[in-house]
N, C-alpha and C positions, 0 to 999 in steps of 0.2 A: 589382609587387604581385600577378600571377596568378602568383607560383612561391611564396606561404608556404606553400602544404604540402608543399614540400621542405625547408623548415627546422628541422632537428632541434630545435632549440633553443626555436625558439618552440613546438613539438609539445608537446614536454617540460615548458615551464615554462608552459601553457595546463594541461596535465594536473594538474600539482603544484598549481599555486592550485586548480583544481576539487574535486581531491580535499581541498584542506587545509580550503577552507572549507564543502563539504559537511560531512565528517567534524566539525569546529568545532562548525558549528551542529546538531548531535545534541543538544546538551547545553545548548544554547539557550532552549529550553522546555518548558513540564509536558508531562506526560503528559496528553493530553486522551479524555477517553470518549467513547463506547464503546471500542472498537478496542485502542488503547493503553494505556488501565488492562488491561484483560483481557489482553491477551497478556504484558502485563508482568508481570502477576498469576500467572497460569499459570507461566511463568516464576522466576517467584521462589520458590510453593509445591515446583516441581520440584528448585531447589536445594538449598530449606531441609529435602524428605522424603529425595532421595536416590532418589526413585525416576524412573527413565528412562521406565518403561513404559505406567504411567495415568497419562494426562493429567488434571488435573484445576483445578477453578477453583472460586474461595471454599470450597474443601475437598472441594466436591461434583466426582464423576464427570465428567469435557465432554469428549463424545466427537466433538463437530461438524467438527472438524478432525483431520488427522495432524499427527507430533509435530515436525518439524524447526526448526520455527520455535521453540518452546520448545525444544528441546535445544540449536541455536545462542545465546538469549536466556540460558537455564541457565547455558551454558559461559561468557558473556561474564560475566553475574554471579560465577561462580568464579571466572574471570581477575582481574577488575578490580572486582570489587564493586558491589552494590546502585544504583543509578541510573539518569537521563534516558537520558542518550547512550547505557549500558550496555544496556536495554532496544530502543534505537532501531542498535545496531553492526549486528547481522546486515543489516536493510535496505538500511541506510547501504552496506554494501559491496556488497549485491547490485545495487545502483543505479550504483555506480561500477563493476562488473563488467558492468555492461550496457553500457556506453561504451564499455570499453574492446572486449570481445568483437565489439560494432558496428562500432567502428572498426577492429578486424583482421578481419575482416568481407568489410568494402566493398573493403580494399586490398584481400584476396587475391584475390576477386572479379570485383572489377570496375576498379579502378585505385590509386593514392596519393591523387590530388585527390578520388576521393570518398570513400574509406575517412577520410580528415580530414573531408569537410565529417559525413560520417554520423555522426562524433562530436561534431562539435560541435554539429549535429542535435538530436541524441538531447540530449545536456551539457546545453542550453537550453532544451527542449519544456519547457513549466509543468507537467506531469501527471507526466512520469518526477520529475523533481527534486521536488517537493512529496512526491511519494510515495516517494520515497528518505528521506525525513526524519520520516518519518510509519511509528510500531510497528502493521502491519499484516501479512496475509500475504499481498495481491494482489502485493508488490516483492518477495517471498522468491519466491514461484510465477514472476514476471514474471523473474526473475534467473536462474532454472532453467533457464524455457522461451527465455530467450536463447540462456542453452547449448546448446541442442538445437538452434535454430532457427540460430545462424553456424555451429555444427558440420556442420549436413547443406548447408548451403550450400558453403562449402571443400571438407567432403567430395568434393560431388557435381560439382563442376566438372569442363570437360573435361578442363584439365591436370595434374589429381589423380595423383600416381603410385600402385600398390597399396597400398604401405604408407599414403602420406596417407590415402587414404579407410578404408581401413581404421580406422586410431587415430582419421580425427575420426569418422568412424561408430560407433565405440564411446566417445568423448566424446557423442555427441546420444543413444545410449542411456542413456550414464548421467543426464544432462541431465534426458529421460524420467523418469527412476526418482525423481530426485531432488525435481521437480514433482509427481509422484504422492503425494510423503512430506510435501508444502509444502501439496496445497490437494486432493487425491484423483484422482481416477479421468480429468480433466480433463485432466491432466499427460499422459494416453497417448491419450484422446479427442481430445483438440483437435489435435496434430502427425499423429495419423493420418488425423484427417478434411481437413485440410490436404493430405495427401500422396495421399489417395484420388482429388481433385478438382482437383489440379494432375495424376495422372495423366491422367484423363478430358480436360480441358481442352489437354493439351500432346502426349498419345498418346504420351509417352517411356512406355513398358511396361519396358521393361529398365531403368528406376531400380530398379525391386523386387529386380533380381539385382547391385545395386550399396549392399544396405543393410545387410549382413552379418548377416542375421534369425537365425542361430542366435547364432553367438558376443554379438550384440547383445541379443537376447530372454534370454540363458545371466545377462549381467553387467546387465541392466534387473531381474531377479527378483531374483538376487543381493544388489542392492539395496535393492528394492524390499521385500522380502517379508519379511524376520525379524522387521519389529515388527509387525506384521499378524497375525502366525503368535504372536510374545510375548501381545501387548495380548488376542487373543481369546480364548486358555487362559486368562490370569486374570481375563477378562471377559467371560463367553460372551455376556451382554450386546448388547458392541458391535458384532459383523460387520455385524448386522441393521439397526441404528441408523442404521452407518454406511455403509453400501453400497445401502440401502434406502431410507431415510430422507432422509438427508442428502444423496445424488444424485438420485436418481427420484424422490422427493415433490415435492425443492426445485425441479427441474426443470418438474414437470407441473402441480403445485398452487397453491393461491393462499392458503397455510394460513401459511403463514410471513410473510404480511403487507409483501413485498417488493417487490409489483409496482411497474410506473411506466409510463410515455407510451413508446409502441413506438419512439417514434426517441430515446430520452435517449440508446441509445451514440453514436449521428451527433452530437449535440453535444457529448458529453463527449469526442468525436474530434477536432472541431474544437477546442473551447475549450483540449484539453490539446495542439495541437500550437502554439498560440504560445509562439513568435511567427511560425512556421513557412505561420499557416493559405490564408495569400496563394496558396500554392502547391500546398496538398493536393489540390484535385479536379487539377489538372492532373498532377503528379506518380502519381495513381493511374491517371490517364485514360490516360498513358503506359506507365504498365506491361504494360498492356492488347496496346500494339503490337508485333510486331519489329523494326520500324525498323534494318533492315538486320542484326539480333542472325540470326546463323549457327551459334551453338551447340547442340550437343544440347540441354544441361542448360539450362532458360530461368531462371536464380533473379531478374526480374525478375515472373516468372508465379508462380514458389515465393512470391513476397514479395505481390504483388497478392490471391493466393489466401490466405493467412496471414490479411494484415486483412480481407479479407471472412469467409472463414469462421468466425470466432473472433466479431467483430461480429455476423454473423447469427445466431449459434449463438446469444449470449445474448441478442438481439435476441427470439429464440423463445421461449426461457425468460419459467418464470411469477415465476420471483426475480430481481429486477433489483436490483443494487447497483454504485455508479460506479466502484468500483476492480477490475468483470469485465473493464474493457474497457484495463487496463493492458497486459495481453502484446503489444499489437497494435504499440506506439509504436516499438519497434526494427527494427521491418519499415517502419512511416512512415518513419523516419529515414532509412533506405537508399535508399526508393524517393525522396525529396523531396534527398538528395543526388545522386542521381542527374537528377535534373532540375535543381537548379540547378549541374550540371556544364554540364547542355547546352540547359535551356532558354535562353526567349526573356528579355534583357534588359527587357520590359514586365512580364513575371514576378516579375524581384526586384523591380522597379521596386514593384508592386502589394502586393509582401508589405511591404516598409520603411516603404508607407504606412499601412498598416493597422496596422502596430507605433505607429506611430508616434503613428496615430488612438485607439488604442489607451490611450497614455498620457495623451492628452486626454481621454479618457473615463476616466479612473480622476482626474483632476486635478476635473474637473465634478463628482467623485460625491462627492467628499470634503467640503464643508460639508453634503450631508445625510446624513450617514453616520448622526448620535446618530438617526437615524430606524429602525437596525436595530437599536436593544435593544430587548427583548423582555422585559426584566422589571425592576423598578423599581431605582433606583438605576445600573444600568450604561451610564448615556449615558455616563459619564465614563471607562469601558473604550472605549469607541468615539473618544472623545474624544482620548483616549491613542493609538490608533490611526490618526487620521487623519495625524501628522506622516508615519509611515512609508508609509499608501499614500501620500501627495503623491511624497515620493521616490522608489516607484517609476511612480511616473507619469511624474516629470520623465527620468527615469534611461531609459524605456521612447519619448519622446517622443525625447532628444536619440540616444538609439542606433537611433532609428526613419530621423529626418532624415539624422544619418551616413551610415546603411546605404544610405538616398533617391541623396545623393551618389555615392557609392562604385558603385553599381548604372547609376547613369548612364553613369559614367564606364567600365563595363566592368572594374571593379577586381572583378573576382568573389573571390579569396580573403579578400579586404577585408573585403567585403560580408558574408560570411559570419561573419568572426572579427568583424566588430562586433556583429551583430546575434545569435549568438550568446553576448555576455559579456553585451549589454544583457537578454533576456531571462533568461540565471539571475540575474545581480542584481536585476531587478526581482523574480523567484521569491522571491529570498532576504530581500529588504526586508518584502516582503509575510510571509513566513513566520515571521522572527523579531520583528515589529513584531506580531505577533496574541498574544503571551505574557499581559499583562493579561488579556483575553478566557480566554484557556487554562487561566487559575489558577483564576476563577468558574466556570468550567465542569469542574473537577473537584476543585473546593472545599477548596484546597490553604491557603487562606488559613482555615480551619477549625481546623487539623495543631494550632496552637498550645493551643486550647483544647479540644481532644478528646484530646491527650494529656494537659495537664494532672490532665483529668479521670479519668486512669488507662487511657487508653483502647486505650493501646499495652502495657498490663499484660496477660497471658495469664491474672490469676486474676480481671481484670474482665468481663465479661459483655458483651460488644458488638452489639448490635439492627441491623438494617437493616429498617426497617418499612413496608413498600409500595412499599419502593423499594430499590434496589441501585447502588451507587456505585462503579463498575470502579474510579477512579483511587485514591478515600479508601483502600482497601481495599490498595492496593498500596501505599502511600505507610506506613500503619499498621503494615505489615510481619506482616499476621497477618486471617484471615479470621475473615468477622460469622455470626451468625444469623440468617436470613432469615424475617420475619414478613410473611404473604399477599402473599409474592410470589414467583412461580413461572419466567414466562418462559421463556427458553434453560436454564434448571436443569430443568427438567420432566422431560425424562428422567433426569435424574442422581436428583433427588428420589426418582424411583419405586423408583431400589434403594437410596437410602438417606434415606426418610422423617425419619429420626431426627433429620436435620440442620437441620429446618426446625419453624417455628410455624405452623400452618396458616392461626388466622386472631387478629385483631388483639383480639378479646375471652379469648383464649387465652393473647394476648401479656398483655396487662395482668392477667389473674389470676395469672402470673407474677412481674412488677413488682411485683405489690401484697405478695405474701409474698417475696419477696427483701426490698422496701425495709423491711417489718416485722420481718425478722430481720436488718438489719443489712450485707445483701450489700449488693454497691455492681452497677448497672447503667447503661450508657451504651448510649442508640439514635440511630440518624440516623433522620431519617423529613421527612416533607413539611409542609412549613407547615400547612399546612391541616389535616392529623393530627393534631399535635402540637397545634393550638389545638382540637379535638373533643374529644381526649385530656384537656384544660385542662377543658373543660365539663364531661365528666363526673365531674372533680374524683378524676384519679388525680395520685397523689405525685407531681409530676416540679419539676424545675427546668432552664429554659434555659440551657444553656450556652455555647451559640454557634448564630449563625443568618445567613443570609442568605436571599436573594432567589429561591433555590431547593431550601434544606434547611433543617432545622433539629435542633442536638443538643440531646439531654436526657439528666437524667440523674435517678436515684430518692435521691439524697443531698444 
């Protein structure tokens, strides 16, 4: 049982189900907001204009990101049409491109037995998978910066022949390029500041004349540079926005309203490598050493150096959000394969328990769960909820105990392939069991009576009033008017005012002579609004409502 990663077969049909039922559950639930409505959105408006080059969302200008993640979203829409999964393909694959890359990786690297477990690693951690299934652009950026990150590893190796390092050296350029087009200037930032400080640390000087900086810089601008050079001609606008603004401000300031507790990436490292976590300090602690390692090229020092510096980097930063700290998880994977190649059997031991404790703690937390709705009526989403965390709880507890056995007993490829299936199936319980929850949170159980009410009509008049609904908006197939509400549109507003009502007394002298002449008008807005709105006794009629919006309409 220590020879399954010589078995083709089970390699193979390990990969097949991973991929089938990743790819499956794309289409398993709403699109939930923020995140996901808006890139969907974006996405869809770029279909339905035709145009590649301005990005844009609810119609208005959104320069905050580069475009790949929409043009992939774009093109899936083209392919296959309007939808979940369709929305959520790009990630999907860039997640499963991260597996695989990891685990051709680790073989060429470092052996077969760890190039397997680094996949199944990776396959498992709660943080890659969740966010393989989640329309975001940290898994498009993380899927890039894979690229780059097993490419200059193969590359760099000592038994590289010229040609190899050559081609995968200009694979980690393009890698680069394609990160830079996924989430900005990061993309070349973060593998350089990596590579600065693995020199310093390792004194290999001669990688730099082993990175093919011209032909590599030649095919990274190649890349890199034509929609830069499109987008800024027809939008003198954005360079400023977004090279200034959108890196340096977000960077240094505290304007953007992102901060968080200086250690959140330390637990969001931890939390997202289970089931993995039993083994993390030590697997890093090791990287650390050489422990007999004779080679020039150290990529366990490349791999140590990767998650710190990319953790500390945003650790620094004045914008903290959870999914900065996704690029880091396939350098985890690597280095936590590599220790459970050769660490100490009290290691796995520690980690199958903790999986294991793990799922006992998710078993204990499930009768108070209806304690985390947060707004009236949705204990009974919570409620709907709890079957499937029990499941993976139990799912988490019995592949914990297995793993417990198997780790005793020295069965390390065991150990791995269980503890491995047990944690993406608990991932997957957990993720497709959260739908209910997904639908009130982007108000999809709305659709019925806001189309009714004309709302998906282009000659009805659609409100969003103090508030902006990513997912509504995408689902509607057509963007609102934004009344006193600014946000992330604020720059786009400023070039194009026209698009927006400034304030909500503006909005309703509007209303008032539409509904007197007979136009039909439909707003989303906030409870609390919509019942002000009632006081001052403008025309409206409810049309649908919940616990977080409510629509109206002037007919």
């Amino acid at each position: 049982m220590n020879d399954l990663h010589r078995n083709k077969t089970l390699t193979w049909t390990l990969l097949i189900v991973f991929a089938a039922v990743l790819l499956y559950a794309l289409g398993a639930r709403t699109l939930v907001p923020p995140d996901e409505g808006r890139y969907a959105e974006m996405a869809r408006e770029m279909f339905a204009s035709g145009d590649w080059i301005t990005t844009r969302l609810n119609g208005i200008k959104y320069f905050e990101k580069p475009p790949l993640q929409t043009w992939m979203n774009a093109l899936s829409f083209t392919l296959f049409g309007l939808g979940d999964w369709q929305a959520r393909l790009w990630t999907g694959l860039c997640g499963l491109l991260g597996v695989v890359l990891t685990g051709v990786a680790g073989t060429r690297v470092f052996g077969a037995r760890i190039g397997f477990y680094a996949a199944l690693v990776l396959g498992s951690s709660f943080y890659w998978v969740a966010c393989s299934q989640i329309d975001s652009l940290d898994m498009g950026l993380s899927g890039m910066m894979t690229v780059a990150l097993c490419a200059l590893l193969i590359a760099q190796r000592d038994d590289a022949s010229e040609s190899e390092r050559r081609n995968w050296m200009l694979v980690c350029w393009a890698g680069m390029a394609l990160s830079v087009l996924s989430k900005g200037l990061i993309g070349l930032v973060l593998p350089g500041g990596v590579l600065v400080f693995y020199t310093i640390f390792s004194r290999d000087w001669a990688i730099w004349k082993r990175l093919h900086l011209v032909k590599g810089l030649l095919l990274f601008f190649l890349i890199a540079t034509p929609w830069f050079v499109l987008v800024g001609l027809k939008n003198p606008e954005q360079p400023h926005f977004f090279f200034v603004h959108e890196h340096f401000d977000r960077f240094l300031k505290k304007e953007h309203h992102r901060e968080a507790a200086w250690y959140i990436f330390f637990v969001l490292l931890a939390a997202g490598s289970v089931p993995w976590v039993g083994v993390l300090v030590q697997s890093l602690i090791g990287a650390a050493r050489r422990d007999g390692e004779t080679t020039k090229f150290r990529p366990r020092l490349m791999l140590l150096v990767w998650v710190a510096f990319i953790t500390l980097f945003f650790t620094k930063s004045n914008s903290k959000l959870p999914g900065y700290i996704l690029p880091v998880f396939p350098a985890v994977a690597l280095l936590v394969a590599v220790y459970l190649d050769a660490g100490t059997r009290r290691g796995r031991m520690i980690t199958a328990a903790l999986t294991a404790l793990l799922g006992v703690g998710f078993l204990v937390t499930v009768p108070f769960m209806l304690k985390f709705a947060k707004h009236a009526g949705e204990d009974v989403l919570y409620a709907a909820y709890q079957p499937w965390v029990l499941a993976a709880g139990l799912v988490l507890l019995i592949g914990g105990c297995l793993a417990l056995l198997y780790a005793r007993q020295m069965l390390r490829d065991l150990f791995v392939v269980v503890l491995a299936v047990a944690g993406f199936a608990g991932t997957q319980l957990l993720l497709v069991g959260f739908e209910p929850i997904g639908q009130v949170r982007a108000g999809v159980n709305l659709l019925p009576a806001l189309k009714a009410a004309g709302a998906a009509n282009p000659a009805v008049k659609v409100y969003s009033v103090g508030i902006y609904e990513q997912s509504l908006t995408f689902y509607l197939g057509r963007p609102v008017t934004l009344v006193d509400y600014r946000d992330e549109f604020d720059f786009g507003l400023q070039q194009q005012p026209e698009l927006t009502i400034p304030t909500i007394p503006e909005f309703v002298a509007r209303w008032r002579l539409d509904a007197a002449a007979g136009v039909h008008d439909v707003a989303i807005t906030r409870p609390e609004i919509a019942a002000d709105l009632q006081r001052q006794g403008v025309p409206l009629r409810i049309v649908a409502a919940d616990a977080r919006r409510t629509v109206i309409a002037n007919f």
